[in-house]
N, C-alpha and C positions, 0 to 999 in steps of 0.2 A: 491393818487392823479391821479399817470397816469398809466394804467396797463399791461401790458405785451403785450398784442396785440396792445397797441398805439407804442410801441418802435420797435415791427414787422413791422405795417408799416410805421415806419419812417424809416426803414432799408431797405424797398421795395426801398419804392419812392426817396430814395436819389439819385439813381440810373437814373431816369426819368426826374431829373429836366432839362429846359434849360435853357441854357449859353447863357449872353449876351454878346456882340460882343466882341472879343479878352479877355475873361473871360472862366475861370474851375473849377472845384472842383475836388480832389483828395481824395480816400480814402484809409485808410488800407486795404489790400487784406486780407479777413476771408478767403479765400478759397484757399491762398497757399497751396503745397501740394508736391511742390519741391523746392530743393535750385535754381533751374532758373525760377523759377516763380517770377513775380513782387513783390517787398515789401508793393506795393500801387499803385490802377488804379484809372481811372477817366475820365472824359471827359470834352476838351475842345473846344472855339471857339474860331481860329484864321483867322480873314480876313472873319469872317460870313459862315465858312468852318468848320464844326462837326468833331473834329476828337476824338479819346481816345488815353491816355498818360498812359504810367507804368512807373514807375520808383523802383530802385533796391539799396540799402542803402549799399555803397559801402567804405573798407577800403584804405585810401590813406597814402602819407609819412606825409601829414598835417594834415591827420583825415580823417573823415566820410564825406561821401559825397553821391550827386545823379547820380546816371547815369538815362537817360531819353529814351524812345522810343516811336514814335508818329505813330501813323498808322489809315489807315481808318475803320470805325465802323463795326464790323462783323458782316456780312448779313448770318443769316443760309441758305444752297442752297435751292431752291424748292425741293420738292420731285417730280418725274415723273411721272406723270400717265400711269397706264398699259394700252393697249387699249385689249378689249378682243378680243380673238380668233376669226378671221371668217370663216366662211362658206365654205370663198375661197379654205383654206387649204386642205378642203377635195378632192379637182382636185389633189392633188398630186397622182403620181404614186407609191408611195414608204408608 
């Protein structure tokens, strides 16, 4: 019925959807890789404010619980652009 590339990208885009106002989805993190890496990320909106949430499946006196961490959405930096060399440089005395 549904084939291997339809559950790939439902795996993409879960990631892409938006949240409506004070709403989120959270998912398992496939991509732990250490014991301080989140058990499960996701992103929510609170107050119409985009943020991502991890949370960490944690042992208590009363049991298992969440611990939570909210933070704003990670922007990768720009890269800089090199400007090339000029002309100028060649006035150097050295």
């Amino acid at each position: 019925m549904y084939g291997e590339e339809h559950f790939k990208r439902k795996q993409i885009n879960k990631y892409k959807m938006e949240n409506k106002l004070n709403t989120g989805a959270i998912f398992k993190n496939t991509n732990k890789k250490a014991e301080n890496h989140p058990d499960y990320k996701g992103k929510v909106n609170v107050n119409g404010k985009e943020m991502e949430v991890a949370l960490w499946v944690k042992q208590g006196k009363a049991g298992s619980f969440f611990s939570a961490s909210f933070s704003e959405p990670y922007v990768a930096p720009e890269t800089m652009e090199r400007k090339p060399v000029s002309d100028e440089m060649d006035d150097l005395p050295f």
